[in-house]
KEBA-379643 format. One record per residue: x, y, z of N, C-alpha, C in turn. Coordinates in steps of 0.02 Angstrom, whole numbers, plus 50000, padded with zeros to 5 digits. Each point is the difference from the previous one (the first is absolute). Layout:
XYZXYZXYZ/...
REM end
This chain:
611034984655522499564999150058500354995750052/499964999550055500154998350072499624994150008/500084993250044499514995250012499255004050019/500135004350041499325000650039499595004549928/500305004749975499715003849922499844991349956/500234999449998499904992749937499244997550029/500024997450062499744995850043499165003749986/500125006350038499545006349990499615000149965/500434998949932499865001549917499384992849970/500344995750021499504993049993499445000850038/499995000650058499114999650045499735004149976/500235009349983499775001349959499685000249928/500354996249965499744995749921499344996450004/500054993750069499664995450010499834998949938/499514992550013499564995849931499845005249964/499935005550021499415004249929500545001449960/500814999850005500205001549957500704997050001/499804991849993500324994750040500595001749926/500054997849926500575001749961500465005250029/499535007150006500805004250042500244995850062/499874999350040500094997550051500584992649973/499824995449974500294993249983500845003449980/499855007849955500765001649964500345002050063/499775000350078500675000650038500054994950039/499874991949975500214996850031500554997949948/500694995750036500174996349933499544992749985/500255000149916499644995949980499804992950025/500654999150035499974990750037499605001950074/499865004950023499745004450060499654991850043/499995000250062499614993750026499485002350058/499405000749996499454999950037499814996250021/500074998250101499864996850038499175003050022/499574996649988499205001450006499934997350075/500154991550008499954999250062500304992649988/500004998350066500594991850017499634994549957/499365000749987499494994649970500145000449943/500375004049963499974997849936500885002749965/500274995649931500705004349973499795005650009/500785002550001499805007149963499834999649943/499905007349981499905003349925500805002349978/500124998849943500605000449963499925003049928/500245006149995500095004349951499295005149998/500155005649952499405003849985499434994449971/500054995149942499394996749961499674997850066/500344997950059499584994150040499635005850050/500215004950027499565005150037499635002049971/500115003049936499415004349954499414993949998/500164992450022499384996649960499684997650060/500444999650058499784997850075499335006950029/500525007049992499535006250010499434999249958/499754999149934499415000649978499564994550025/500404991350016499404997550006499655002050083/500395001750023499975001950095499565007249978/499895004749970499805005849970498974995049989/500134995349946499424999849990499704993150044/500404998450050499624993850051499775006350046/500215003150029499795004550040499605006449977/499745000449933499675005949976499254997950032/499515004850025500375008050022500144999350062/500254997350023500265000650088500804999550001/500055003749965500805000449979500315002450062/500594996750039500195003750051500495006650000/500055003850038500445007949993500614999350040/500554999149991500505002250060499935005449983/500155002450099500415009950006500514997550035/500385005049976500794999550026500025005050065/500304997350033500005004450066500665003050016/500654995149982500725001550001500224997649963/500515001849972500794995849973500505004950036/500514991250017500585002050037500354996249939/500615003750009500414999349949500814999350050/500354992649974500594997750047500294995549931/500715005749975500394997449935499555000249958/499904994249968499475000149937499704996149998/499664999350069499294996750030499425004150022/499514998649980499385005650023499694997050015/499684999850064499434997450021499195004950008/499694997649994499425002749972499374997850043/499885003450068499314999250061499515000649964/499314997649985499485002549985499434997650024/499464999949970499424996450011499525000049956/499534992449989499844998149932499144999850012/499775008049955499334999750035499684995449924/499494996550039499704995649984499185001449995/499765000649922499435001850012499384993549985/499344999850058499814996050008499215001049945/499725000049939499505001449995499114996450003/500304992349993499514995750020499684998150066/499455002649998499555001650062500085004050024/500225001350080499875007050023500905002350007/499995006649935500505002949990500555003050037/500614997850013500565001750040500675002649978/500435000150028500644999949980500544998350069/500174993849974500534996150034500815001649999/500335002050060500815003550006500374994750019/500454998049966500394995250024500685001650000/500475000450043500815000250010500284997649942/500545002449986500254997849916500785004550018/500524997449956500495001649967500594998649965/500295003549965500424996049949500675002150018/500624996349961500465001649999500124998749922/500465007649986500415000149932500764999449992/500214996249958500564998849992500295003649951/500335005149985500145004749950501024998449981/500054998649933500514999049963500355007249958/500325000250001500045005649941499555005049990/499635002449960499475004349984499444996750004/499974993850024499104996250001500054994950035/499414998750025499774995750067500124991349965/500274997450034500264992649985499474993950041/499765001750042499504995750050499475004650051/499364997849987499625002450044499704994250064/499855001450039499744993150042499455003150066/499534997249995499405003150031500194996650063/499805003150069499984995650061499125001750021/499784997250030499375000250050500105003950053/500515000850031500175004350057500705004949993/499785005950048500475005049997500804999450017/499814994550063500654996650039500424994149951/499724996249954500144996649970500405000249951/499695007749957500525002949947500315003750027/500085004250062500605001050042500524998049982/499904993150053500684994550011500264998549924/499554999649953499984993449938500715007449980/499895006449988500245005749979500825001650048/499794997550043500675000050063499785008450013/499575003850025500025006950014499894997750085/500105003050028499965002150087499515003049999/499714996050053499225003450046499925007150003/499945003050013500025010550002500255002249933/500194996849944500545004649960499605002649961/499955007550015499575004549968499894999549906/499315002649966500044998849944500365004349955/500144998649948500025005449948499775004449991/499424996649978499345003849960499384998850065/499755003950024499264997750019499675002849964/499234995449983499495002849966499375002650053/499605005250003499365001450002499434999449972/499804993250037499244997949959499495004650024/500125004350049499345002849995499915008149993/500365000549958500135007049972499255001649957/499744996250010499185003449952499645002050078/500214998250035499515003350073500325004950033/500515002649972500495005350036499745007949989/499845001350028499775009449970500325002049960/499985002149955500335007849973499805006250007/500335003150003499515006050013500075005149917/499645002849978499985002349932500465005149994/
REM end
């Protein structure tokens, strides 16, 4: 697999099937969550960070969708947005700007690191303003016609 296939391969896994997912990071792998806190270091410390963040937030568990990965050497950066569902009182769902950058080693991702903004993991990634993605995704392919 390619950074952006690897990369791919994990958002796809997500928490529901966080063990596959953990086997393509390497094991010492380091997850930057955000500036407020260490990272996470190794598979034991994500697998135990993801469940308790899994059940502080149950059921308003938040969703990233991926919108792009651009892929520059064996860096992937990853545009998305982190829908946020609101169910206490009058029911919503909150979109907030989000994205990551992956750091890919060998056959598996060595560092992940979340930014708050699109421009932020840009720069943090060193990619140039316009530089088209890899991969774009279509989130709204459930409203698209088909025709039978």
């Amino acid at each position: 697999m390619n950074p952006t296939e690897l990369v791919e391969r994990v958002i796809d896994l997500g928490h529901e099937r966080l063990p596959e997912a953990l086997e393509l990071l390497h094991p010492d792998a380091v997850w930057v969550v955000d500036d407020e806190r260490p990272p996470l270091r190794g598979h034991e410390e994500i697998a135990r960070f993801v469940a308790a963040e899994l059940e502080r937030l149950s059921p308003d568990v938040p969703e990233p969708v991926t919108s792009s990965l651009t892929q520059v050497g064996n860096t992937v950066l990853v545009y998305g947005q982190l829908r946020i569902p609101h169910t206490g009182g009058r029911r919503f769902v909150e979109m907030q700007q989000i994205a990551w950058v992956y750091e890919v080693e060998g056959d598996r991702i060595s560092r992940v690191t979340r930014y708050r903004t699109w421009a932020e993991a840009r720069r943090a990634a060193g990619i140039e303003p316009g530089t088209p993605p890899t991969r774009r995704f279509n989130p709204w392919r459930l409203l698209q016609f088909v025709p039978a």
